[in-house]
N, CA, C and O atoms as a GROMACS GRO file, in nm:
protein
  580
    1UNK      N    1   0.513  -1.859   1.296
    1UNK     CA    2   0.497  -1.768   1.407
    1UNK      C    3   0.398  -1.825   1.506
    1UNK      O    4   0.299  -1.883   1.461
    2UNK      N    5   0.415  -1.815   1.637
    2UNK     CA    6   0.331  -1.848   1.760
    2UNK      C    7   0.214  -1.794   1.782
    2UNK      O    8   0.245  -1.683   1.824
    3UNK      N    9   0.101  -1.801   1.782
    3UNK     CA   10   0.024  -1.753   1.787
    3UNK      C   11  -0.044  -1.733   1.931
    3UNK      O   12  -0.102  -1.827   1.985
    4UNK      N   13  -0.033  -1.573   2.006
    4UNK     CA   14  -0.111  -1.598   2.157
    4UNK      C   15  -0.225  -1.645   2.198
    4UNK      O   16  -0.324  -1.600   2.138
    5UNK      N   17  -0.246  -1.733   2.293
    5UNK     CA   18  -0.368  -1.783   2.353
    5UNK      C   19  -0.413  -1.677   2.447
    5UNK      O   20  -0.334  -1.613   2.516
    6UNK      N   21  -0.573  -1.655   2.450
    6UNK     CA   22  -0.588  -1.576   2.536
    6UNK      C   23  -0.620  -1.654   2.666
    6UNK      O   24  -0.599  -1.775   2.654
    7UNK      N   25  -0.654  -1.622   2.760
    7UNK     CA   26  -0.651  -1.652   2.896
    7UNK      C   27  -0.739  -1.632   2.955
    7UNK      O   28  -0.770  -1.715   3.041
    8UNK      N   29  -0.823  -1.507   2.936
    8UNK     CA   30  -0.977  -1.489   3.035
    8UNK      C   31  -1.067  -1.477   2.840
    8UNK      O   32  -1.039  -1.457   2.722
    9UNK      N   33  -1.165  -1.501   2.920
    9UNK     CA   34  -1.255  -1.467   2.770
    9UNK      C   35  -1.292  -1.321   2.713
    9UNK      O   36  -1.284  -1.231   2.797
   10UNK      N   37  -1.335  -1.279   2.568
   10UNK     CA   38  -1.293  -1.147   2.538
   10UNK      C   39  -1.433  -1.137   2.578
   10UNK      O   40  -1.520  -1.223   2.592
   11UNK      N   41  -1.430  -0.950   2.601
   11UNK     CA   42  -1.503  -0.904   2.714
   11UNK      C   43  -1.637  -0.881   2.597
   11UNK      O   44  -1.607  -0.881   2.477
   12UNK      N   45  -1.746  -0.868   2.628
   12UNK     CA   46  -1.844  -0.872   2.561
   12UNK      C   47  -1.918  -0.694   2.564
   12UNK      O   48  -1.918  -0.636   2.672
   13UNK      N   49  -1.966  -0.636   2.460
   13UNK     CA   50  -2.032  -0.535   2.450
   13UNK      C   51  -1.893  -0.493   2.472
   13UNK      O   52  -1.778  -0.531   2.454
   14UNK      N   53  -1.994  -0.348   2.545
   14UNK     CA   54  -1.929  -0.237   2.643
   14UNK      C   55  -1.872  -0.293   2.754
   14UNK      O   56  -1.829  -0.206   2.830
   15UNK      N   57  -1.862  -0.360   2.776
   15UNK     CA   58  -1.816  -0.423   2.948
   15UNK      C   59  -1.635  -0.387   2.924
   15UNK      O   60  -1.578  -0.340   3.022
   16UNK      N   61  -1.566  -0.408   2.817
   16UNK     CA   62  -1.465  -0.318   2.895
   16UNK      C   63  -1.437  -0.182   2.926
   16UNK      O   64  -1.328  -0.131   2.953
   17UNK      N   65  -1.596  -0.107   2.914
   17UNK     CA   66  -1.533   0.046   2.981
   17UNK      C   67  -1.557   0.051   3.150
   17UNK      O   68  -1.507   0.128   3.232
   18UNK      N   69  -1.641  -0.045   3.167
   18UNK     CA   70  -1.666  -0.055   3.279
   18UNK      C   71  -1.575  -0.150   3.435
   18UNK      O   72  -1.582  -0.154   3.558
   19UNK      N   73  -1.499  -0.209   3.325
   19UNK     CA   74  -1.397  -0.322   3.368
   19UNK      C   75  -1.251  -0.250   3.426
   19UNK      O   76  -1.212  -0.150   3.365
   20UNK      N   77  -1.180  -0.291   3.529
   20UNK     CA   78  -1.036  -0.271   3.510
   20UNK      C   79  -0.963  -0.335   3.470
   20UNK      O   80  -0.949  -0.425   3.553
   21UNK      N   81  -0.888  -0.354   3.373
   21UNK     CA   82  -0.786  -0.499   3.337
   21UNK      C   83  -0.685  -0.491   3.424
   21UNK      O   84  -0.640  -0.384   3.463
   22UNK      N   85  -0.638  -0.617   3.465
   22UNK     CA   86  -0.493  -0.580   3.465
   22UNK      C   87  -0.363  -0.604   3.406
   22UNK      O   88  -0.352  -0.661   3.297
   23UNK      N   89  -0.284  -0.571   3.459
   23UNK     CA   90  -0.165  -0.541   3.350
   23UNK      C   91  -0.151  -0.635   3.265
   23UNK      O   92  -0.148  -0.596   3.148
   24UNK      N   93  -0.136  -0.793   3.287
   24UNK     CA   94  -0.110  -0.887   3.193
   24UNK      C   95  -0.229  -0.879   3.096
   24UNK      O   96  -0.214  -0.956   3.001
   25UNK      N   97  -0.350  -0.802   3.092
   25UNK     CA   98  -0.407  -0.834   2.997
   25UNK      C   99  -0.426  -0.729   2.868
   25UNK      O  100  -0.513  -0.734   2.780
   26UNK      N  101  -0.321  -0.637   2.883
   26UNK     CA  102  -0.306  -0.508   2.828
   26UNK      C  103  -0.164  -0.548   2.746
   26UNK      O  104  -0.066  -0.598   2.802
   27UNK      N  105  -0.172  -0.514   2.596
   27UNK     CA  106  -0.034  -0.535   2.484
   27UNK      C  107  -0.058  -0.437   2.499
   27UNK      O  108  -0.166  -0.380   2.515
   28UNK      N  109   0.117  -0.381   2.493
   28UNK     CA  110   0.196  -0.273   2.466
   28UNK      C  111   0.285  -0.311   2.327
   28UNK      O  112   0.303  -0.427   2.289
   29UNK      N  113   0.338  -0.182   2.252
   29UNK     CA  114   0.414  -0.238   2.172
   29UNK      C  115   0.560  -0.286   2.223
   29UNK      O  116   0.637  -0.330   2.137
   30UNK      N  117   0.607  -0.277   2.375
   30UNK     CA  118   0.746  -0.323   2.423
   30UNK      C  119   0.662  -0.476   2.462
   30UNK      O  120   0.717  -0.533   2.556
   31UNK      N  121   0.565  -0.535   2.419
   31UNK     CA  122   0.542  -0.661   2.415
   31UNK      C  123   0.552  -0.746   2.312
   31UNK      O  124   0.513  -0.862   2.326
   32UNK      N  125   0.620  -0.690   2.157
   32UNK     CA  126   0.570  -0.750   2.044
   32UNK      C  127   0.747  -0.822   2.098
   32UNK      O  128   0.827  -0.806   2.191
   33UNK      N  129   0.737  -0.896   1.985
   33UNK     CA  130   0.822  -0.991   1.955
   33UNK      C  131   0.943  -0.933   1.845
   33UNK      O  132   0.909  -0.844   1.768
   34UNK      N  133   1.043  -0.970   1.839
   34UNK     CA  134   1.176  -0.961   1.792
   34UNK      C  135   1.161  -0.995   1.630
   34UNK      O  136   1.217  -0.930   1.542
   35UNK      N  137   1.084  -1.096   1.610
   35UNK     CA  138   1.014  -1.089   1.438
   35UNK      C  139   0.947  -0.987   1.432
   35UNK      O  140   0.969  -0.914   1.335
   36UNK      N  141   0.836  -0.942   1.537
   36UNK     CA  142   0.711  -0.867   1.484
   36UNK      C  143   0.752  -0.716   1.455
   36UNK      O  144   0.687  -0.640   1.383
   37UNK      N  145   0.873  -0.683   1.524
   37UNK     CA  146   0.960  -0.604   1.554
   37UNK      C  147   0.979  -0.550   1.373
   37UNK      O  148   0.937  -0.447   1.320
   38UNK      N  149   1.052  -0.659   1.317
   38UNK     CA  150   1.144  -0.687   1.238
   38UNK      C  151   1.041  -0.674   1.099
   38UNK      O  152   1.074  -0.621   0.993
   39UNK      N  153   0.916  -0.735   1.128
   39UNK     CA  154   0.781  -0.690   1.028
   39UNK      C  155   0.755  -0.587   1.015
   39UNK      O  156   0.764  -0.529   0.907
   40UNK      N  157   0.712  -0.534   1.129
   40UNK     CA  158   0.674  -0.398   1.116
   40UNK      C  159   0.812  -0.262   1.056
   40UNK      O  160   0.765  -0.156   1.015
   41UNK      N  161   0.930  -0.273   1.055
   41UNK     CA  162   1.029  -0.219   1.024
   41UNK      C  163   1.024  -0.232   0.829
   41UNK      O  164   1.024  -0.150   0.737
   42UNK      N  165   1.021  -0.380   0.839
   42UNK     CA  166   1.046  -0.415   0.679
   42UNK      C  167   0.942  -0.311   0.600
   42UNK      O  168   0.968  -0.216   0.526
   43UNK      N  169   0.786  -0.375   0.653
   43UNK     CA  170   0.714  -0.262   0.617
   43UNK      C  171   0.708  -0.124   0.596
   43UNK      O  172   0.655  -0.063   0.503
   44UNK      N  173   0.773  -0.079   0.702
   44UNK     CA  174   0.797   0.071   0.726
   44UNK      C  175   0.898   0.126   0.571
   44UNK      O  176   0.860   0.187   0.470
   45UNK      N  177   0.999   0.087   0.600
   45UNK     CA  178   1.074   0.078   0.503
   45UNK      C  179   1.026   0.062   0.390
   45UNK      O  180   1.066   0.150   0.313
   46UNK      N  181   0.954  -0.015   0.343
   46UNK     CA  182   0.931  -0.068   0.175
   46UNK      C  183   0.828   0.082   0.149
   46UNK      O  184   0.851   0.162   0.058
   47UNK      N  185   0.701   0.098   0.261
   47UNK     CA  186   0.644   0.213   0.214
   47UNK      C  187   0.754   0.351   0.191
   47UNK      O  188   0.743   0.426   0.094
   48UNK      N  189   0.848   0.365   0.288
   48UNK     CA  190   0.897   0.526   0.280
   48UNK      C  191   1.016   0.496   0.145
   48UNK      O  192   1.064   0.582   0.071
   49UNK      N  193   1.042   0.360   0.142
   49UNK     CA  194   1.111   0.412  -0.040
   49UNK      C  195   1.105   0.341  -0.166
   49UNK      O  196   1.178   0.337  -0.265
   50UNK      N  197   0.953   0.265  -0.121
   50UNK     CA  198   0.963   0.219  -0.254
   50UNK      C  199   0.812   0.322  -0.296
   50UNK      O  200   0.800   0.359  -0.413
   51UNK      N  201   0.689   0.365  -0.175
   51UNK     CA  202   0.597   0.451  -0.203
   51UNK      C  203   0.619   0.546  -0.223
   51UNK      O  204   0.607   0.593  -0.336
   52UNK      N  205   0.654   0.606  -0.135
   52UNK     CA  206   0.643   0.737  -0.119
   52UNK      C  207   0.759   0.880  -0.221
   52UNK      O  208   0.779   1.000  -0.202
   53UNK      N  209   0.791   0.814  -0.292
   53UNK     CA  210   0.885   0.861  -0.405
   53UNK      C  211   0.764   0.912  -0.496
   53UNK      O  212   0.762   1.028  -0.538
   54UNK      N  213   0.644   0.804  -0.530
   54UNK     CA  214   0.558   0.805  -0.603
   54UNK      C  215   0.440   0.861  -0.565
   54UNK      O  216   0.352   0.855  -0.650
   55UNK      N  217   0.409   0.919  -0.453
   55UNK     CA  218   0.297   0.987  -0.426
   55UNK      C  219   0.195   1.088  -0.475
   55UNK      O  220   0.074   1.099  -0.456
   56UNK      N  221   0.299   1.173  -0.559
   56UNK     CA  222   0.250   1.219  -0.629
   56UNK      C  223   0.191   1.210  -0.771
   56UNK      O  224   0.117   1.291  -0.827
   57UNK      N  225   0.248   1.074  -0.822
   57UNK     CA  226   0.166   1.001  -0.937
   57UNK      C  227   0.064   0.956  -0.883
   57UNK      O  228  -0.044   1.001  -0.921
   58UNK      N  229   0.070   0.870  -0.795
   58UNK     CA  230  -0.043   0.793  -0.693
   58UNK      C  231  -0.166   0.883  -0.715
   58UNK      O  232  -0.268   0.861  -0.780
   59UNK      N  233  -0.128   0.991  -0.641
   59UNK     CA  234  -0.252   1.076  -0.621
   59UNK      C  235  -0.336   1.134  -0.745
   59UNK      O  236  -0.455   1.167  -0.738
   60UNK      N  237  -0.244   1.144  -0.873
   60UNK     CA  238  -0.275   1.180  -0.971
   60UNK      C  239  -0.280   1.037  -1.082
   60UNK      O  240  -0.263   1.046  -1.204
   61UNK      N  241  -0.305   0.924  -1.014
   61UNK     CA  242  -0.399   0.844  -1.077
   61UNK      C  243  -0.253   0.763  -1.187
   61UNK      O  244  -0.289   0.686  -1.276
   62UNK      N  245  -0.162   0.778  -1.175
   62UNK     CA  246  -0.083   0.731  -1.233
   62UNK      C  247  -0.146   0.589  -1.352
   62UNK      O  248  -0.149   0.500  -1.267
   63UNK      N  249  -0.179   0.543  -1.440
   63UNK     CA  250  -0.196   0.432  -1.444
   63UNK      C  251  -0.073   0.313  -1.416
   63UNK      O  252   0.047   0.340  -1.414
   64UNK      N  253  -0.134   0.162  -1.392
   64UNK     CA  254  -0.038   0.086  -1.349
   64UNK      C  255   0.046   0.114  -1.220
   64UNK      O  256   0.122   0.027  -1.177
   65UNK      N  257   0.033   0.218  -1.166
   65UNK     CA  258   0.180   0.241  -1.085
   65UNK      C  259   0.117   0.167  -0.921
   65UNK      O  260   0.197   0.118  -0.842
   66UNK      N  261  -0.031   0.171  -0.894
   66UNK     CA  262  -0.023   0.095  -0.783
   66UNK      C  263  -0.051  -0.069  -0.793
   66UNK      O  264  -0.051  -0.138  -0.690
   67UNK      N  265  -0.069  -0.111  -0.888
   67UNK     CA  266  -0.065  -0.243  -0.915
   67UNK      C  267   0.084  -0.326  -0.928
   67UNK      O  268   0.113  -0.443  -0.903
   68UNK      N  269   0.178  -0.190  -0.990
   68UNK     CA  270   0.365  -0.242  -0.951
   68UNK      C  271   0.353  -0.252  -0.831
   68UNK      O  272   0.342  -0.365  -0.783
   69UNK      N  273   0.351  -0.152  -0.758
   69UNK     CA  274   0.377  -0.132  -0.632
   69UNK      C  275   0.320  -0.248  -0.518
   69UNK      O  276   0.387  -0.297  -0.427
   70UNK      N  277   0.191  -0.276  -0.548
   70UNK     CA  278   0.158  -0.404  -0.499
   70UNK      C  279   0.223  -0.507  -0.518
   70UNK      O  280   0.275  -0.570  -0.426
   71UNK      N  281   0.232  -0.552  -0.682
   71UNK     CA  282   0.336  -0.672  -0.689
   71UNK      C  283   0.480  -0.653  -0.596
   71UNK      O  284   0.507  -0.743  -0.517
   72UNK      N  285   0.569  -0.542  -0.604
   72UNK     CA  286   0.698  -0.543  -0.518
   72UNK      C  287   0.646  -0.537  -0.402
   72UNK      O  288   0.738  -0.544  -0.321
   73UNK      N  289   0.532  -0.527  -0.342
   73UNK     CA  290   0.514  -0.505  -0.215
   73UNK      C  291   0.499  -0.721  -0.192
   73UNK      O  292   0.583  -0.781  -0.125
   74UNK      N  293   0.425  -0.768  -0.235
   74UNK     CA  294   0.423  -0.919  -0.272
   74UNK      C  295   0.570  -1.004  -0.290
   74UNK      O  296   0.602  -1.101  -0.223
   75UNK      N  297   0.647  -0.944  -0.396
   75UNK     CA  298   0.780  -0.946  -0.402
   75UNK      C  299   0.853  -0.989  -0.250
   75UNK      O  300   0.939  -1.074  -0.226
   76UNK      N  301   0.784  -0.902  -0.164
   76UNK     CA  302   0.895  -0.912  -0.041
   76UNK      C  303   0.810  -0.938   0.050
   76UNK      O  304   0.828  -0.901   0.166
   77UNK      N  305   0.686  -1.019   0.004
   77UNK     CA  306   0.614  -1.090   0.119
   77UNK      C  307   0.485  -0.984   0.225
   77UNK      O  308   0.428  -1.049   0.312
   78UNK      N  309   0.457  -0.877   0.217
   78UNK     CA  310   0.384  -0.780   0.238
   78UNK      C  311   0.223  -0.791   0.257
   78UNK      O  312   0.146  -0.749   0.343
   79UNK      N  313   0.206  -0.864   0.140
   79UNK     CA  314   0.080  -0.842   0.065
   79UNK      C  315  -0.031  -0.976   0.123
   79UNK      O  316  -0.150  -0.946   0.132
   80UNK      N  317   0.006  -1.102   0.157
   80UNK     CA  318   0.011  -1.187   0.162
   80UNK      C  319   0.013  -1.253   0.348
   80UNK      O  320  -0.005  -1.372   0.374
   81UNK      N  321   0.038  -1.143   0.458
   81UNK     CA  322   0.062  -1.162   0.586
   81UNK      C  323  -0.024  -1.288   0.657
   81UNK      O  324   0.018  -1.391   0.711
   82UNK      N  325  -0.174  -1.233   0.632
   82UNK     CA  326  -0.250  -1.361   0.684
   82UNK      C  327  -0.307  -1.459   0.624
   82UNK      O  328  -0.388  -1.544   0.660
   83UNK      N  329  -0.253  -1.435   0.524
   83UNK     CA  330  -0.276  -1.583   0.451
   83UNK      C  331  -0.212  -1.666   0.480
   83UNK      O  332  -0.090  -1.657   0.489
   84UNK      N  333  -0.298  -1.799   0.509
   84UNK     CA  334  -0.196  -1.965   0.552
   84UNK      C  335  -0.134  -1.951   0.441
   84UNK      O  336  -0.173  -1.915   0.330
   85UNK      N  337   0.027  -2.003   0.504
   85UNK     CA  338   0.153  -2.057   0.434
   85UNK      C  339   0.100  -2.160   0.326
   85UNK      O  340   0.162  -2.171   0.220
   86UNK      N  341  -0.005  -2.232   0.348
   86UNK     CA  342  -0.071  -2.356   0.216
   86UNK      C  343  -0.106  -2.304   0.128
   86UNK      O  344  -0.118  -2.369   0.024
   87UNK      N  345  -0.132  -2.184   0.130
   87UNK     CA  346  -0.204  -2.072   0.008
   87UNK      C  347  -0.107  -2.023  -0.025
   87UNK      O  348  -0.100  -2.016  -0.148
   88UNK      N  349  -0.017  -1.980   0.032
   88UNK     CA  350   0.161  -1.911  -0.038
   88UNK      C  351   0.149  -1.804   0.017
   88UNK      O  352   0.210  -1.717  -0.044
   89UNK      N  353   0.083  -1.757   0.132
   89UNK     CA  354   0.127  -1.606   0.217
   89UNK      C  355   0.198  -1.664   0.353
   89UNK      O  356   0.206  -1.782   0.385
   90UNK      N  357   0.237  -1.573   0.412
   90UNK     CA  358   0.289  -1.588   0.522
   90UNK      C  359   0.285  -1.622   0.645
   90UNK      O  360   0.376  -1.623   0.728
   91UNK      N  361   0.127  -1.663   0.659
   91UNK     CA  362   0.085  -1.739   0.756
   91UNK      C  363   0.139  -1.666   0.907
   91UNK      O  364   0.200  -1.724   0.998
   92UNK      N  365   0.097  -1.525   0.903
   92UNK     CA  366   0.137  -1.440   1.041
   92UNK      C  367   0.007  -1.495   1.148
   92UNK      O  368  -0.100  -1.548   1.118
   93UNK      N  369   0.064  -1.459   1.278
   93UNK     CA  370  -0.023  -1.474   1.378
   93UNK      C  371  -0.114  -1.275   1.354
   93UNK      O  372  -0.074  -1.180   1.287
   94UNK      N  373  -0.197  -1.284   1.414
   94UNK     CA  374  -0.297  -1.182   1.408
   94UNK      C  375  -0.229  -1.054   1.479
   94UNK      O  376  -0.255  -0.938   1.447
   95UNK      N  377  -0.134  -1.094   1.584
   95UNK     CA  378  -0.054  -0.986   1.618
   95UNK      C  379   0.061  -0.892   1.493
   95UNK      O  380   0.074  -0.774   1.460
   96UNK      N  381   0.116  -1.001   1.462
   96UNK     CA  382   0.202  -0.973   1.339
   96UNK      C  383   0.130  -0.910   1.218
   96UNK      O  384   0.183  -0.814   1.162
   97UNK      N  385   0.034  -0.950   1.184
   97UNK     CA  386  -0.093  -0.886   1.070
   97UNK      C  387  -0.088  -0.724   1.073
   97UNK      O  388  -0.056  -0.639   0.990
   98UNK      N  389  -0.133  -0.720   1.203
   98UNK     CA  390  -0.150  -0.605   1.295
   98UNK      C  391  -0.047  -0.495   1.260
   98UNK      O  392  -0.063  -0.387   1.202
   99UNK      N  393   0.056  -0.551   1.309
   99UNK     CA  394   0.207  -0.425   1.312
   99UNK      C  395   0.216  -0.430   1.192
   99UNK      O  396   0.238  -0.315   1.154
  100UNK      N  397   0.210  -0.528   1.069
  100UNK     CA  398   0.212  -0.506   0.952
  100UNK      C  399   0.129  -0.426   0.879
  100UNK      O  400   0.170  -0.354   0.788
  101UNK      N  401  -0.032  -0.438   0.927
  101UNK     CA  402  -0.104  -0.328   0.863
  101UNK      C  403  -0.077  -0.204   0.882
  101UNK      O  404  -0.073  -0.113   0.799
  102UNK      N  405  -0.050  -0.201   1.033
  102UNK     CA  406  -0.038  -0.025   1.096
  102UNK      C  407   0.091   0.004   1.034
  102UNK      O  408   0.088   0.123   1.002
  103UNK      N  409   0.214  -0.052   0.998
  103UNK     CA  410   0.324   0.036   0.943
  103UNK      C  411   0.271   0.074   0.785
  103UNK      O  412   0.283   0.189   0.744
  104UNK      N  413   0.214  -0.030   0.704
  104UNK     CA  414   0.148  -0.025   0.580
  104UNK      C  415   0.075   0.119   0.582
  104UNK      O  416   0.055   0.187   0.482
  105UNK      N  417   0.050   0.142   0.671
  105UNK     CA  418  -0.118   0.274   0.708
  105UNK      C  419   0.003   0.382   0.657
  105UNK      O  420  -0.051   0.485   0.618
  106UNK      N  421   0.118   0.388   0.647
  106UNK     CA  422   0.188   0.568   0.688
  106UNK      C  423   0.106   0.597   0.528
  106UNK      O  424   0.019   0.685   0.529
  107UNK      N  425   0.128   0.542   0.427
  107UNK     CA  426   0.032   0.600   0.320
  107UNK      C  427  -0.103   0.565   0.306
  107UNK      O  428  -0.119   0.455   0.253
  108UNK      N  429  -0.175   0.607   0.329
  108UNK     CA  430  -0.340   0.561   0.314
  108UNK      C  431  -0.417   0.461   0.166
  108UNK      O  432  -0.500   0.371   0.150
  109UNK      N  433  -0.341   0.533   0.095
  109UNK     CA  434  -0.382   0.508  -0.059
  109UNK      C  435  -0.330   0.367  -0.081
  109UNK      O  436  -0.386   0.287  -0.156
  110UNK      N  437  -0.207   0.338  -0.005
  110UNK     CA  438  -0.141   0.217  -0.037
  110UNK      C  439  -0.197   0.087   0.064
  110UNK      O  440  -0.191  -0.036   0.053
  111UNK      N  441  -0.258   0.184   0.175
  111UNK     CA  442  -0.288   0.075   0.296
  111UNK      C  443  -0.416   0.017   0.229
  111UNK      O  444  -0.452  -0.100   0.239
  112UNK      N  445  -0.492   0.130   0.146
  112UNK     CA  446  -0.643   0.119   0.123
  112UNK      C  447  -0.641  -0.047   0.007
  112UNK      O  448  -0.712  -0.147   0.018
  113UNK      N  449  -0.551  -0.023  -0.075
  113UNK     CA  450  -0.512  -0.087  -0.140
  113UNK      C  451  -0.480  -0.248  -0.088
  113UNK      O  452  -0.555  -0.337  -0.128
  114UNK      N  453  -0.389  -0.276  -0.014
  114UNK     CA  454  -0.303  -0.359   0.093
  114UNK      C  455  -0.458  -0.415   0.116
  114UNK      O  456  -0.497  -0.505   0.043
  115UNK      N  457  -0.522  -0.375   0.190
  115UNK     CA  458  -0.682  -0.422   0.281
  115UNK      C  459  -0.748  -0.472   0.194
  115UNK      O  460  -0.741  -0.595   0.189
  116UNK      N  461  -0.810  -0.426   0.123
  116UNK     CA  462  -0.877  -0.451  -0.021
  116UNK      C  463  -0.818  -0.581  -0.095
  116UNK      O  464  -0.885  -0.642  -0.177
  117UNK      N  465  -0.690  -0.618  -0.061
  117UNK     CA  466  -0.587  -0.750  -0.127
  117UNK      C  467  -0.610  -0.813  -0.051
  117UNK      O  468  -0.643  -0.925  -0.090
  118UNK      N  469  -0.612  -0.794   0.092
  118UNK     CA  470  -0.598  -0.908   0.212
  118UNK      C  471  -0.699  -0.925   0.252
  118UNK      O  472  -0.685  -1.021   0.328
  119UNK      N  473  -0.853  -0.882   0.253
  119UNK     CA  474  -0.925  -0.878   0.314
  119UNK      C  475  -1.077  -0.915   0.216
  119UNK      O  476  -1.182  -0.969   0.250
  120UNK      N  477  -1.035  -0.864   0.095
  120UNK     CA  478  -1.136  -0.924  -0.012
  120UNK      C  479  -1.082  -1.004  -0.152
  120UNK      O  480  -1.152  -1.028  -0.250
  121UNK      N  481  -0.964  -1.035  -0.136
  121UNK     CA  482  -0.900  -1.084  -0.261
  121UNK      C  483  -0.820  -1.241  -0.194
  121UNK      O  484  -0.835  -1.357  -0.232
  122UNK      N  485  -0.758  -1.200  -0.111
  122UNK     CA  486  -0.664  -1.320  -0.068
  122UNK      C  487  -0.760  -1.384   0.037
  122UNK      O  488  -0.838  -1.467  -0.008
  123UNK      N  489  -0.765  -1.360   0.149
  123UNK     CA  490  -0.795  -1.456   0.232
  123UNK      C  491  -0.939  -1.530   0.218
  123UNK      O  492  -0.945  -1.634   0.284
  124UNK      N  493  -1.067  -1.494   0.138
  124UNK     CA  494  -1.163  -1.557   0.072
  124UNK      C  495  -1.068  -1.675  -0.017
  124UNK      O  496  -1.026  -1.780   0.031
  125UNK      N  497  -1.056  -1.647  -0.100
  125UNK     CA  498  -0.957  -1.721  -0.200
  125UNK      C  499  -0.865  -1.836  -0.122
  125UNK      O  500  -0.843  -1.945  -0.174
  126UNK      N  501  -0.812  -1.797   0.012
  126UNK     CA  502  -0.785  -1.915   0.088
  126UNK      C  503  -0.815  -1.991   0.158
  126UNK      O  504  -0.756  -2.088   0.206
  127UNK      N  505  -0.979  -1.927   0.177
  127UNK     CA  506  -1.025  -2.022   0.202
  127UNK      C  507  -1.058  -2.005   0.372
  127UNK      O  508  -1.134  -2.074   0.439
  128UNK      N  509  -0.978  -1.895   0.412
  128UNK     CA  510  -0.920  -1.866   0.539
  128UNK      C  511  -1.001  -1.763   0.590
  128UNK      O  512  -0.958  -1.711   0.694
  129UNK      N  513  -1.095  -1.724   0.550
  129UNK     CA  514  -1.171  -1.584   0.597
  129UNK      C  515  -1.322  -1.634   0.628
  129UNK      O  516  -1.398  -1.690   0.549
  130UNK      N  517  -1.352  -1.592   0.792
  130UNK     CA  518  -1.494  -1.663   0.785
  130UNK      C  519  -1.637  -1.646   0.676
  130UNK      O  520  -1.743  -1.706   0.694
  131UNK      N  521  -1.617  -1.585   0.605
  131UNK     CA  522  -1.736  -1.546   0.483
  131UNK      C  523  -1.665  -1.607   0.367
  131UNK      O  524  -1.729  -1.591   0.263
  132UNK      N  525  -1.546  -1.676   0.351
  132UNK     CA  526  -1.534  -1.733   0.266
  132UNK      C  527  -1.615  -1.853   0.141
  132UNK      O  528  -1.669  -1.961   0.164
  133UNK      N  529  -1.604  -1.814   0.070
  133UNK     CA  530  -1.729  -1.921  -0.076
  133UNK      C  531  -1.620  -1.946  -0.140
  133UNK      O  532  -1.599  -1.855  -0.220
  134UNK      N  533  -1.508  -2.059  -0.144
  134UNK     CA  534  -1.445  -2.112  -0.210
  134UNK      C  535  -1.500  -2.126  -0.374
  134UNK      O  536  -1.456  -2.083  -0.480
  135UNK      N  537  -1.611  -2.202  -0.339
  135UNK     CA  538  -1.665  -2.281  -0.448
  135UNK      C  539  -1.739  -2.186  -0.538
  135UNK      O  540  -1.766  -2.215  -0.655
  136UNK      N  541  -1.782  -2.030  -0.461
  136UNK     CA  542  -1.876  -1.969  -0.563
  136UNK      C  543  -1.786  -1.877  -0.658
  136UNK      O  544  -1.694  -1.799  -0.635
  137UNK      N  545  -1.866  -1.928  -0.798
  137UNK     CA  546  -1.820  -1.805  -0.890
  137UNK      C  547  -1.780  -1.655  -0.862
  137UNK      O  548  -1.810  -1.616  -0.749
  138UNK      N  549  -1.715  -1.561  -0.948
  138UNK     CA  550  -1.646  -1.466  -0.890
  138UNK      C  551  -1.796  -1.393  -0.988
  138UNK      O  552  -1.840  -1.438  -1.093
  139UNK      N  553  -1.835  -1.300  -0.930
  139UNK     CA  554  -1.955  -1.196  -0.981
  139UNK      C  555  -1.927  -1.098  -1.117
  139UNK      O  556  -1.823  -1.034  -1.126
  140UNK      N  557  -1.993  -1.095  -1.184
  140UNK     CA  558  -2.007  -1.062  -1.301
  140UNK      C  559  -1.932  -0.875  -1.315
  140UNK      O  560  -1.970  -0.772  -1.261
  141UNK      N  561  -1.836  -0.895  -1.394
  141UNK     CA  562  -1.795  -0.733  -1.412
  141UNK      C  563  -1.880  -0.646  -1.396
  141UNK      O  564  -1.915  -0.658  -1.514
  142UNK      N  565  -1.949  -0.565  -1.356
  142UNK     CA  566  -2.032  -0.444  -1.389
  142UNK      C  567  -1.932  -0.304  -1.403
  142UNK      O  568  -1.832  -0.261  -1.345
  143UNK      N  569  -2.020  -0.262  -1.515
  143UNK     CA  570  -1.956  -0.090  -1.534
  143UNK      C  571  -2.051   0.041  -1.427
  143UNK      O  572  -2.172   0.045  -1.449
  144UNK      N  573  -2.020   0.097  -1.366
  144UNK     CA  574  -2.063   0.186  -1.306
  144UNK      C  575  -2.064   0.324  -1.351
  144UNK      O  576  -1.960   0.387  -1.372
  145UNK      N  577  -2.180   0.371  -1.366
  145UNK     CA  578  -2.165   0.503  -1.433
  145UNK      C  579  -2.196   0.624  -1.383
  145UNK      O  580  -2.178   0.725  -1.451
   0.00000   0.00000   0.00000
């Protein structure tokens, strides 16, 4: 996927309430792309029937049932968006991430989940996340009581 270049530099602080943009510098969603399109749909879809059948286990703590659900969500490439293709995710541009998280969001519990994979599990691990510690040990189990 292509990734957009920006064009003026991003606005600093508060300075864009005070700013007018204009139009070219404003995404709409009739700006995404014909894949991103096609991401955000897949997504949509996988939550309304492969989740939401299960919501009510979910909520009631089901064991195992959101750790399946993650793997089939992985299964079909989901889980994995901004991770470089060298690591085995999908190597989306940040736009694509995007429409993928927000369709992921229609269930919370599953998005909470999704973020928590992509954001503290995968992309450290690839190496790909600026706070990334490749090299450091993973921290000691603790029980919380």
């Amino acid at each position: 996927m292509a990734t957009a270049t920006l064009t003026k530099p991003a606005a600093k602080g508060g300075s864009f309430l005070l700013e007018s943009p204009q139009p070219s510098d404003v995404f709409t969603p009739a700006d995404l792309t014909d894949d991103q399109k096609l991401i955000g749909q897949t997504a949509e879809e996988f939550v309304l029937k492969e989740v939401f059948p299960f919501i009510k286990d979910l909520e009631n703590k089901k064991p195992g049932l959101m750790a399946e659900l993650v793997k089939k969500g992985g299964e079909v490439g989901l889980m994995g968006g901004g991770v470089p293709e060298e690591f085995g995710g999908a190597g989306l541009d940040k736009i694509s991430t995007t429409v993928l998280t927000e369709k992921l969001s229609i269930y919370g519990g599953f998005a909470v989940t999704h973020g928590a994979h992509a954001g503290i599990d995968s992309l450290p691990a690839s190496g790909s996340a600026p706070t990334a510690f490749p090299s450091r040990k993973p921290a000691p189990t603790r029980r919380i009581r």
